[in-house]
N, CA, C and O of each residue as an XYZ file, in Angstrom:
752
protein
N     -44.004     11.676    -16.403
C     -44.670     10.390    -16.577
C     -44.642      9.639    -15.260
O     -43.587      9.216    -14.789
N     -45.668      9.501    -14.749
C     -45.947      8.183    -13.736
C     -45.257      7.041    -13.591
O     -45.142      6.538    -14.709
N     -44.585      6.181    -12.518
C     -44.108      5.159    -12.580
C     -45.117      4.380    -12.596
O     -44.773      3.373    -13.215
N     -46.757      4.244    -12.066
C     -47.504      3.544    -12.665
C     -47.923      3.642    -13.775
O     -48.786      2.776    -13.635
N     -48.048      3.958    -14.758
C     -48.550      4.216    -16.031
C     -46.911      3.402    -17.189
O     -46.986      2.962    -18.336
N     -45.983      3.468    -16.520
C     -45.181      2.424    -17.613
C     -44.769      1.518    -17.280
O     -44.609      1.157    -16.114
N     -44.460      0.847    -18.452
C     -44.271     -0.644    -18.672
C     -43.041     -0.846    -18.004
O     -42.247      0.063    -17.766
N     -42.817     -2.498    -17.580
C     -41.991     -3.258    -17.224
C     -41.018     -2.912    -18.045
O     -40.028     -2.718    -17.340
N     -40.742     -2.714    -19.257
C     -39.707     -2.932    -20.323
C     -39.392     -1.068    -20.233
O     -38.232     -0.787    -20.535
N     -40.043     -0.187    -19.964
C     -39.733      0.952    -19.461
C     -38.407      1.670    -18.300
O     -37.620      2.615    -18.363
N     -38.702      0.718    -17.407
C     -38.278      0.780    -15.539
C     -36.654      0.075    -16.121
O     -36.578     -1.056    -16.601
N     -35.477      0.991    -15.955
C     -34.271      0.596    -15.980
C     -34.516     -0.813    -14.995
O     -35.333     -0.786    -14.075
N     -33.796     -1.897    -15.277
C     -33.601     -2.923    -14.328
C     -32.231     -2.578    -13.260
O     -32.423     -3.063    -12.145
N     -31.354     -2.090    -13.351
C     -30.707     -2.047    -12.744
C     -30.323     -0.592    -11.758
O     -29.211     -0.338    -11.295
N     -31.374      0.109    -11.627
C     -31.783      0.949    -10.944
C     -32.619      0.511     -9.181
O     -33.508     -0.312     -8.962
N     -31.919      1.399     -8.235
C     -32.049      1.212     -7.001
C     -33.681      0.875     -6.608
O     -34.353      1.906     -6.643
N     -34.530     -0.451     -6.211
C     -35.451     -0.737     -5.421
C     -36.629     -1.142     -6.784
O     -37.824     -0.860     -6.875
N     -35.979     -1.688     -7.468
C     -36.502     -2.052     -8.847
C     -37.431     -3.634     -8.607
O     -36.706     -4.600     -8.848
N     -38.519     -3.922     -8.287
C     -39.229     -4.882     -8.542
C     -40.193     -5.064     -9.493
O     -41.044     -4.317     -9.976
N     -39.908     -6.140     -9.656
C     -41.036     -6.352    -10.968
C     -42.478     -6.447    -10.365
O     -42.760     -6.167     -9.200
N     -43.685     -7.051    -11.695
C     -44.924     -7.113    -11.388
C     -45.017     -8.706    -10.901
O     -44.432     -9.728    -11.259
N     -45.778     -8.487    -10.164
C     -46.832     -9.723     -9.786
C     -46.851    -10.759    -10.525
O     -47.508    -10.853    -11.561
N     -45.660    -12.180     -9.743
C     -45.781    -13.045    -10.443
C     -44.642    -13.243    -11.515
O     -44.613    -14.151    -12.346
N     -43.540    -12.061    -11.330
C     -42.221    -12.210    -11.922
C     -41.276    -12.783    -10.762
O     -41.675    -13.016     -9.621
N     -40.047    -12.965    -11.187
C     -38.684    -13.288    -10.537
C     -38.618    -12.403    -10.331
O     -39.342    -11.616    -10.941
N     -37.719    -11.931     -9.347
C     -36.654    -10.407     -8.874
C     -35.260    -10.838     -9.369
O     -34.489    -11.640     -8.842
N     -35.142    -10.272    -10.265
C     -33.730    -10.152    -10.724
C     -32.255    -10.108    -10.277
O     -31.580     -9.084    -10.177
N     -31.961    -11.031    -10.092
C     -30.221    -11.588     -9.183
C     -29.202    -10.373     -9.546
O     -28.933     -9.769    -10.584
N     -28.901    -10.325     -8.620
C     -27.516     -8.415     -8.752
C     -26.507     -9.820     -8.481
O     -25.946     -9.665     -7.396
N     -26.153    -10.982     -9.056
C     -24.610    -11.697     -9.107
C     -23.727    -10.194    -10.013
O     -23.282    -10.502     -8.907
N     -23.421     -9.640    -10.377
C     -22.688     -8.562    -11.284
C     -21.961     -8.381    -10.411
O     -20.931     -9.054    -10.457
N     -22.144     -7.289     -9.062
C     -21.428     -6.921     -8.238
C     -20.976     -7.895     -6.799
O     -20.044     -7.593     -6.053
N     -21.740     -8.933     -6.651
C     -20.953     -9.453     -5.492
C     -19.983    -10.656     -5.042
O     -19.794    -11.803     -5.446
N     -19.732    -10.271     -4.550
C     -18.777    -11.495     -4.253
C     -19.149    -12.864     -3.867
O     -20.105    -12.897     -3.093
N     -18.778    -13.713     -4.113
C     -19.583    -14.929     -3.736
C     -18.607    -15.363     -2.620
O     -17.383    -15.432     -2.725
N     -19.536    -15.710     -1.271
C     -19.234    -16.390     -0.080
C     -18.402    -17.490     -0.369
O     -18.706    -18.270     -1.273
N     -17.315    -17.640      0.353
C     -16.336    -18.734      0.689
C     -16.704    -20.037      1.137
O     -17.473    -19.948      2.094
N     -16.478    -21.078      0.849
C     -16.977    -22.108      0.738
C     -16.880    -22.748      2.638
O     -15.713    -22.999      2.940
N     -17.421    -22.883      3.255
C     -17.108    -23.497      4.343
C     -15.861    -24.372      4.525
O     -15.487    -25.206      3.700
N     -15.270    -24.104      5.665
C     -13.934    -25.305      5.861
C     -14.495    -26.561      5.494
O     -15.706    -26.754      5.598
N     -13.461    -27.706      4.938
C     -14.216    -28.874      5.445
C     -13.655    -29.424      6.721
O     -14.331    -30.185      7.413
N     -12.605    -29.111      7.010
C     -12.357    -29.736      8.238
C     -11.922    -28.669      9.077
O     -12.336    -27.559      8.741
N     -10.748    -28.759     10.694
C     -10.251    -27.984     11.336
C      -9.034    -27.677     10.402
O      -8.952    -26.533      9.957
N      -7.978    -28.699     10.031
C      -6.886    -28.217      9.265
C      -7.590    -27.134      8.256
O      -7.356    -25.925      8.269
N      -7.882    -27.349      7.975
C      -8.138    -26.250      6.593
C      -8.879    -24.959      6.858
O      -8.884    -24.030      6.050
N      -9.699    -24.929      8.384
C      -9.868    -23.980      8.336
C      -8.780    -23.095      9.497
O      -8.642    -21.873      9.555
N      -8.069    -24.185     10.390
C      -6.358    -23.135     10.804
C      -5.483    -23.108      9.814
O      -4.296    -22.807      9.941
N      -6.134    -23.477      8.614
C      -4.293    -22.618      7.484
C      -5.324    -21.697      6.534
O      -4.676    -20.929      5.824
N      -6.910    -21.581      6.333
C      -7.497    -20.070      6.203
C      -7.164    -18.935      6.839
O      -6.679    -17.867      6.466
N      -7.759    -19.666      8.582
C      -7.448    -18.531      9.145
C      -5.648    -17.925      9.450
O      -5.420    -16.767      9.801
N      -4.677    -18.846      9.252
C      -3.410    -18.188      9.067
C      -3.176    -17.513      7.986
O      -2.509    -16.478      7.967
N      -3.866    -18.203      6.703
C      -3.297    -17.099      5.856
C      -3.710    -16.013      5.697
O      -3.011    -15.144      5.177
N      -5.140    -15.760      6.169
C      -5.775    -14.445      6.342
C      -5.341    -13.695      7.623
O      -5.548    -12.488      7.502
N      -4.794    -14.046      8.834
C      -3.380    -12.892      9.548
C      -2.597    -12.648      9.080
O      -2.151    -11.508      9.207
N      -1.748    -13.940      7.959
C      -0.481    -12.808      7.104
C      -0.774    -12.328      6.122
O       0.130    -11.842      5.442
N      -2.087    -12.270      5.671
C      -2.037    -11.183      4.987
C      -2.727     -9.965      5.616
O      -2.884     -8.917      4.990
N      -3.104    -10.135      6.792
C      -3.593     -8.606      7.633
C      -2.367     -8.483      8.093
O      -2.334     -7.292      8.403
N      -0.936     -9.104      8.438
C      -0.140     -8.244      9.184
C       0.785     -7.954      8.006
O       1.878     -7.551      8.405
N       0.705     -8.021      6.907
C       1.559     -7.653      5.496
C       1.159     -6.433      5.284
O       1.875     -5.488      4.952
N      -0.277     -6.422      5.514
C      -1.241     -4.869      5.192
C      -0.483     -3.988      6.270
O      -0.040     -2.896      5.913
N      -0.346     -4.346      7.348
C      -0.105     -3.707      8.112
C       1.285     -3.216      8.263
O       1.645     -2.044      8.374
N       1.902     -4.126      8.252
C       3.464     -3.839      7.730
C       3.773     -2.736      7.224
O       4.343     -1.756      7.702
N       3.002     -3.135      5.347
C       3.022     -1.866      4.152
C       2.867     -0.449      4.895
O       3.632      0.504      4.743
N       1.818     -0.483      5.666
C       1.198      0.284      5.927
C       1.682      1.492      6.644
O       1.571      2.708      6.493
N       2.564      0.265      7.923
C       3.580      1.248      8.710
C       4.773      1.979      8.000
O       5.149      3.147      8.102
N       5.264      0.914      7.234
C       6.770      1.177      6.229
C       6.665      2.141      5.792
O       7.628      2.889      5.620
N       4.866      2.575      5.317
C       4.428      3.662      4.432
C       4.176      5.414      5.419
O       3.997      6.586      5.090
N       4.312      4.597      6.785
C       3.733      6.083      7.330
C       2.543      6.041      7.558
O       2.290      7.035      8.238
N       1.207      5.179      7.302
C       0.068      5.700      7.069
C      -0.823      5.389      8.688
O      -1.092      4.266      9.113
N      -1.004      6.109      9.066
C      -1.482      6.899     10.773
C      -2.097      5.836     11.176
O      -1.856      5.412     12.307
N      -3.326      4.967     10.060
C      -3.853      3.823     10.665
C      -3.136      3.011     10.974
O      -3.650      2.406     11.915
N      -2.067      2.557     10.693
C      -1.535      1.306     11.092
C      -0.167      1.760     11.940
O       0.528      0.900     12.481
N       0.033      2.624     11.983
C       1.023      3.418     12.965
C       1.304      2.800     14.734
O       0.437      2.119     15.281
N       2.213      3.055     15.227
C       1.966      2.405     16.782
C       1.746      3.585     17.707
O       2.190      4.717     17.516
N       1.144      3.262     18.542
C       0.764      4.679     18.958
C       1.826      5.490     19.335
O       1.478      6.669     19.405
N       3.529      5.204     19.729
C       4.053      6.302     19.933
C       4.760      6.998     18.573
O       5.723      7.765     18.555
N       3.962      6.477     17.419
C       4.656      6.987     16.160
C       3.629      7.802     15.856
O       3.873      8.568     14.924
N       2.092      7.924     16.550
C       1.083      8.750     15.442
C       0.876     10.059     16.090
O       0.838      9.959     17.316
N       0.773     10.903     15.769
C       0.445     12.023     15.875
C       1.207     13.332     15.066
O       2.437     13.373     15.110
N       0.464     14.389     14.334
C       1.636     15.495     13.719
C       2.541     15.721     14.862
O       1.413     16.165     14.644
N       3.262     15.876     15.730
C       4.611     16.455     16.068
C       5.224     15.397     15.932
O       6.405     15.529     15.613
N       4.801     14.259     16.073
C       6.025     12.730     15.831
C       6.313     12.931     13.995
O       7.378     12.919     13.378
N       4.768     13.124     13.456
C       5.931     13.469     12.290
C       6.466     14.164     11.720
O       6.887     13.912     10.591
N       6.720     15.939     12.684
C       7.438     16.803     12.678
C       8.583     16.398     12.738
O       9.486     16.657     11.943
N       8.662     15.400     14.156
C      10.224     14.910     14.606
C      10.606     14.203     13.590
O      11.759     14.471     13.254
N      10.136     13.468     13.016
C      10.600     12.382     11.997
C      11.189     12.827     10.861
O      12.055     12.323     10.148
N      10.460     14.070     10.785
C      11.008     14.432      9.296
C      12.416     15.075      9.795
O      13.428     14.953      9.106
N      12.417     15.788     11.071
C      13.138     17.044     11.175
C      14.430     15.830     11.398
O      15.154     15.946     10.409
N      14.854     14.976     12.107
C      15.929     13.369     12.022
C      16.080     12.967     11.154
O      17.280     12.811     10.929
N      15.160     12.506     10.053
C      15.106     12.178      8.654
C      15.977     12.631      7.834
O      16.741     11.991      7.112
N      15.820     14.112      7.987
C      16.418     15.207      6.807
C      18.002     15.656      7.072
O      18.509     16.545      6.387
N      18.559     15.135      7.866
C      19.945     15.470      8.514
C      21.105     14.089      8.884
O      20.756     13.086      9.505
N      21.632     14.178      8.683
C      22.811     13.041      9.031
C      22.834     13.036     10.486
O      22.567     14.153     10.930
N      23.082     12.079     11.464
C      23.287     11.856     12.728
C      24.755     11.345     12.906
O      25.483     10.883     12.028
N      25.002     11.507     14.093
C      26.035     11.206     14.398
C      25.507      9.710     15.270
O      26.157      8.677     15.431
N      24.454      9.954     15.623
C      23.879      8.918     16.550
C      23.680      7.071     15.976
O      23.282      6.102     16.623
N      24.164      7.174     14.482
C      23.784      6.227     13.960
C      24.766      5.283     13.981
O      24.585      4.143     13.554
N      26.093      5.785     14.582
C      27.685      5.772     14.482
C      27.289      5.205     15.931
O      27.757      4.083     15.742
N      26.968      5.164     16.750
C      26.676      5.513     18.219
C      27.210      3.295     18.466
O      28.271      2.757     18.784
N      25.877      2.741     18.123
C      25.747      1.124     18.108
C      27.136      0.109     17.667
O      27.585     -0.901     18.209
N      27.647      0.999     16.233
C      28.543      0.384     15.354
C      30.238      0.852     16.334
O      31.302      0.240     16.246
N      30.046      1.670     16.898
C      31.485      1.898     17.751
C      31.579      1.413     18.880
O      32.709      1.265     19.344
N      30.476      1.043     19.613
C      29.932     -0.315     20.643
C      29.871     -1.219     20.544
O      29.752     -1.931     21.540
N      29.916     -1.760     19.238
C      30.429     -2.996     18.842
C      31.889     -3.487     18.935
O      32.377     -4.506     19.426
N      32.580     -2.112     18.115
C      33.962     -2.404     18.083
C      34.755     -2.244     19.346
O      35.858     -2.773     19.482
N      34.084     -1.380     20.432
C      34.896     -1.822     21.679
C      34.810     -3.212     22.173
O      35.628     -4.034     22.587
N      33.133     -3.179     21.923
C      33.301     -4.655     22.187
C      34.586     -6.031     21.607
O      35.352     -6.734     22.266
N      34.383     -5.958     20.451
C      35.663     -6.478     19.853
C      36.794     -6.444     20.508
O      37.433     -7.413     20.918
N      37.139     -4.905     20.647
C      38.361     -5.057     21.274
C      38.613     -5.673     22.233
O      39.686     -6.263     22.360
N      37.425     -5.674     23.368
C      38.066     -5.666     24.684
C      38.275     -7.410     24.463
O      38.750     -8.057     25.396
N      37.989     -7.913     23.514
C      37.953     -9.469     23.672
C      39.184     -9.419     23.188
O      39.692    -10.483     23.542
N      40.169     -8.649     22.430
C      41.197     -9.214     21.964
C      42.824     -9.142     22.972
O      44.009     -9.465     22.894
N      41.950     -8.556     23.784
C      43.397     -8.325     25.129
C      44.228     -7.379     25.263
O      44.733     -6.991     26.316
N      44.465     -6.814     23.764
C      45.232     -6.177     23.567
C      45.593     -4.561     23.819
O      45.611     -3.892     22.787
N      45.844     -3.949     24.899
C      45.948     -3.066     25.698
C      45.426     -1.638     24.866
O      44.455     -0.881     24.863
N      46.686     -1.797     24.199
C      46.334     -0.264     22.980
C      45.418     -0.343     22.013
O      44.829      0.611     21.503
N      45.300     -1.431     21.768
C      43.655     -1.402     20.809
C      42.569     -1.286     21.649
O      41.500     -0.864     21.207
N      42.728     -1.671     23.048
C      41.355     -1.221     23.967
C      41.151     -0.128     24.241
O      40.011      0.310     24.395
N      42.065      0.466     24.348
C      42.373      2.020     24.686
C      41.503      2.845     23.745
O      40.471      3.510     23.830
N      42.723      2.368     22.452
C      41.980      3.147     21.042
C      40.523      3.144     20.885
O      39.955      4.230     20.763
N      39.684      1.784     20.870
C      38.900      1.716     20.574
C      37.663      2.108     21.575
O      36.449      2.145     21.379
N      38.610      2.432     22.932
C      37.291      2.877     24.024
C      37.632      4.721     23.881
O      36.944      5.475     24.568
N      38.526      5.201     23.118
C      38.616      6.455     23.196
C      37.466      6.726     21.751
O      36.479      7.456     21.835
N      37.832      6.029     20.586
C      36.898      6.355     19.601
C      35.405      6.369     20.363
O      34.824      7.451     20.288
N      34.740      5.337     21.061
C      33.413      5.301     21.536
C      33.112      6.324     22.434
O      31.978      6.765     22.624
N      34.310      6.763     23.081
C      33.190      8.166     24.136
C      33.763      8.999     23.585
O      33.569     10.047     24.203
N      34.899      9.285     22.048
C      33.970     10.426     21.322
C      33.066     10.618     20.125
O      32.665     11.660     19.607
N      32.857      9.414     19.830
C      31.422      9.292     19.448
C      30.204      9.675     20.579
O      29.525     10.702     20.570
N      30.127      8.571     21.538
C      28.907      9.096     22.307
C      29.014     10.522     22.816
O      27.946     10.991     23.211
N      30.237     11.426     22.899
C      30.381     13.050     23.321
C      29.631     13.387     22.231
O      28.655     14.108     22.435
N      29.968     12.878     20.658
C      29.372     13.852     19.279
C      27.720     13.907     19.342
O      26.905     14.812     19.160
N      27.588     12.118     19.782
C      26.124     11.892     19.682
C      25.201     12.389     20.366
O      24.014     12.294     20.053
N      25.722     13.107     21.601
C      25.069     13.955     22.780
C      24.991     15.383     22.444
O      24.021     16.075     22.755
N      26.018     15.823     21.807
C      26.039     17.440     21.063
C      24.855     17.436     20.093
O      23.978     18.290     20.220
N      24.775     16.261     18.870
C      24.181     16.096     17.673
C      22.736     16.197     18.806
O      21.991     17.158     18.612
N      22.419     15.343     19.803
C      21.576     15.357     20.042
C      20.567     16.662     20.872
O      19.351     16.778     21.022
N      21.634     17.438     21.252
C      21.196     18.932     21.831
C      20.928     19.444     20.603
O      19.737     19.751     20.574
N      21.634     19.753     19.269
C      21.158     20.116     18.541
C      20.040     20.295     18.082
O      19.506     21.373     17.822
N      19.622     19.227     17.956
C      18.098     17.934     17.563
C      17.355     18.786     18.035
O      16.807     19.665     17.370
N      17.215     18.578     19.603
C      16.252     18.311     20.570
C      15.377     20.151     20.258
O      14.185     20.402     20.082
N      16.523     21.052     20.302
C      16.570     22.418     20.386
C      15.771     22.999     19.258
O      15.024     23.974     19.347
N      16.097     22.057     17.841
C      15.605     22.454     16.761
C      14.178     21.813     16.666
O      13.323     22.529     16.144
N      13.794     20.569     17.092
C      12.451     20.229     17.431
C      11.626     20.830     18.429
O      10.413     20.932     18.240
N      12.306     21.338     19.727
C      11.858     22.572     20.098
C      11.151     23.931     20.068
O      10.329     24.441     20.830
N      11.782     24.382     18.859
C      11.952     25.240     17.934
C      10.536     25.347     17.400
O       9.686     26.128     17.830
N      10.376     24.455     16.391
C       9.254     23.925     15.225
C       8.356     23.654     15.978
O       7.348     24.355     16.064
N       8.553     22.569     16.675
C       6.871     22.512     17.403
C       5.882     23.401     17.771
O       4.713     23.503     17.399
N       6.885     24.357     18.979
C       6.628     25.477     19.151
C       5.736     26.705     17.844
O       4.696     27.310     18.104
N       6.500     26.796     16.496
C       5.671     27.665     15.687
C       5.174     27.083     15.209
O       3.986     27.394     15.294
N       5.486     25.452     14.067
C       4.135     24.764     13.431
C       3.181     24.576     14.538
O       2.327     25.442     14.725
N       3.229     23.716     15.159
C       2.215     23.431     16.162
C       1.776     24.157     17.561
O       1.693     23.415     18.540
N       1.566     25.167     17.690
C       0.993     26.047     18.888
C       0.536     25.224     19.999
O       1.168     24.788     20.961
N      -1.084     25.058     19.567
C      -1.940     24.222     20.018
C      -1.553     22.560     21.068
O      -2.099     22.095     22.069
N      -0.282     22.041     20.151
C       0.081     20.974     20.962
C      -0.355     20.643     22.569
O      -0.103     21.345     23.549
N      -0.911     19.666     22.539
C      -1.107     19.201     23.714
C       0.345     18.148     24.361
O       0.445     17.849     25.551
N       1.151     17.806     23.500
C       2.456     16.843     23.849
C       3.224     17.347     24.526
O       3.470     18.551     24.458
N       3.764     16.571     25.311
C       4.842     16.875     26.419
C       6.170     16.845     25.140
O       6.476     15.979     24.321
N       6.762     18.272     25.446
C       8.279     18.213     24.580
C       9.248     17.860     24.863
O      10.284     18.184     24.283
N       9.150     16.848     26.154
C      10.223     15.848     27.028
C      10.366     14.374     26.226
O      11.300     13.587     26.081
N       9.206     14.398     25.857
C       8.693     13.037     24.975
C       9.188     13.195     23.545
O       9.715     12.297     22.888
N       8.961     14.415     23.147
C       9.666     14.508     21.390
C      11.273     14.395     21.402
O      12.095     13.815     20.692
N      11.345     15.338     22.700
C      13.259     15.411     22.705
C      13.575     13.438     22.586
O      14.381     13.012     21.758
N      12.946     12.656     23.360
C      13.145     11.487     24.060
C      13.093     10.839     22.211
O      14.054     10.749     21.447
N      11.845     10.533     21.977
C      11.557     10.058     20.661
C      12.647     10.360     19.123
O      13.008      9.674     18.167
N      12.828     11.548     19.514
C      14.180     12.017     18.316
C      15.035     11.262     18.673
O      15.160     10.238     18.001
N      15.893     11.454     19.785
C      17.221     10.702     19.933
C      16.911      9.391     19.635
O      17.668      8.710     18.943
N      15.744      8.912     20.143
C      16.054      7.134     20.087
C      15.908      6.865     18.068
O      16.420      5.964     17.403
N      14.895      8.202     17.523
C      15.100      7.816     16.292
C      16.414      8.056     15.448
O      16.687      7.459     14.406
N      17.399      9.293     16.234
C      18.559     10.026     15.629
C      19.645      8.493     16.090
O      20.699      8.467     15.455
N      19.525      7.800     16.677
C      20.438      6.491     16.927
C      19.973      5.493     16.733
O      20.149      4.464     17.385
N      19.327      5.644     15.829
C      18.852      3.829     14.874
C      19.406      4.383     13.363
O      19.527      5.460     12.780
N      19.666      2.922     13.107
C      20.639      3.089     11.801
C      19.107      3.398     10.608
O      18.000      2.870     10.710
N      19.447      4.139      9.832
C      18.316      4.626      8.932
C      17.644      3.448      8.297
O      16.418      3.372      8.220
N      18.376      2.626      7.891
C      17.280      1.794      7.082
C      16.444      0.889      8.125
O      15.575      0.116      7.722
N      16.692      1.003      9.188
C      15.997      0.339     10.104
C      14.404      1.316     10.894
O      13.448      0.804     11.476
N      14.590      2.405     10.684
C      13.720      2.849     10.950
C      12.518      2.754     10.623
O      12.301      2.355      9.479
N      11.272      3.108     11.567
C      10.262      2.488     11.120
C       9.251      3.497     11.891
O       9.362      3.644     13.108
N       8.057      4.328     10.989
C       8.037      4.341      9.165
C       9.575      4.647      8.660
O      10.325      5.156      9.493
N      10.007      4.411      7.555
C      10.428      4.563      7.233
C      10.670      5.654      7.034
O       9.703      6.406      7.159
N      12.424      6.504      6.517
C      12.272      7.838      6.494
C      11.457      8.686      4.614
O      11.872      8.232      3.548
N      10.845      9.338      4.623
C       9.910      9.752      3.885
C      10.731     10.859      3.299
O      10.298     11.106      2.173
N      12.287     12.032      3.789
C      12.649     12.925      3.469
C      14.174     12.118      3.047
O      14.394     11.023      3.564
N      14.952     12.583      2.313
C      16.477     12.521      1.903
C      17.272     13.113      2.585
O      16.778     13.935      3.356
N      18.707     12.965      2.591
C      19.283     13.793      3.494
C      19.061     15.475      2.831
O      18.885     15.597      1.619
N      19.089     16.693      3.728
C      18.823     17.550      2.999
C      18.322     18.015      2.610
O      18.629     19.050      2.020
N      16.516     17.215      2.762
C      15.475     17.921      1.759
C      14.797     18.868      2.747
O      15.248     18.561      3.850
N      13.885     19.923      2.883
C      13.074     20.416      3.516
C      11.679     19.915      4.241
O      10.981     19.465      3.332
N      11.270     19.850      4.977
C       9.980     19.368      5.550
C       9.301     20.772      6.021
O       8.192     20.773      6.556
């Protein structure tokens, strides 16, 4: 059947490029759109629009990172071997996380004067930082490793992954960012 030969009451209305005959209205699509925002009325009101529409683009963005998701990533977090490394730090206990919290406590000490607690507490910190340097050959060797067979092709310098692990293997886990995505233990 011809689209000239039927009637107005024929022709779905809500079908793509739908005009009526000669001398009708064209039919308003309000169903699907959104209706435009009302103009500021003044400057205040339109600098606390436009603030609240950055926190909620940097909330998106936030989520976004917390979540892992590549768009909102910083650039030295995006690419597959960063989140080779991530997972492969993720999935293992560090010694490196110990690293900050025993640098603290020398710190402590050395404020308290006290000879043998400085001692003690500067012997605990360089063998922590000795463990955190082993833990970290470990790391580096086993990201090494993986890159090498998951990723062939890599174009990344593996000076940069070794570099990127440690600084992630010595941040305390819940601080990390994306966040870690594996448990201790799990496989990637």
């Amino acid at each position: 059947m011809n689209t000239e030969t039927r009637s107005d009451e024929e022709i779905v209305h809500g079908s793509r490029g739908y005009t009526p005959g000669k001398g009708k209205a064209t039919p308003k699509r309000s169903d699907g759109r959104r209706k435009p925002e009302p103009p500021p009325a003044n400057r205040r009101e339109a600098y606390k629009r436009a603030r609240e529409k950055s926190k909620g683009d940097r909330a998106e963005a936030m989520a976004g990172m917390r979540a892992g998701d590549e768009r909102y990533l910083m650039p030295r977090d995006k690419g597959p071997e960063r989140k080779l490394v991530r997972d492969i730090v993720d999935s293992r206990r560090t010694v490196g996380t110990w690293f900050f919290g025993s640098a603290f406590v020398v710190l402590l000490g050395s404020a308290t004067g006290q000879a043998g607690f400085v001692m003690y507490a500067q012997l605990l910190w360089f063998l922590i930082a000795f463990a955190t340097l082993v833990d970290t050959v470990l790391i580096c060797r086993k990201v090494g490793k993986l890159v090498r067979e998951r990723l062939p092709k890599s174009t990344v310098r593996v000076s940069s992954l070794y570099f990127y692990a440690f600084m992630r293997g010595i941040t305390f886990r819940r601080l990390r960012m994306p966040q870690p995505r594996l448990k201790f233990g799990e496989k990637f």
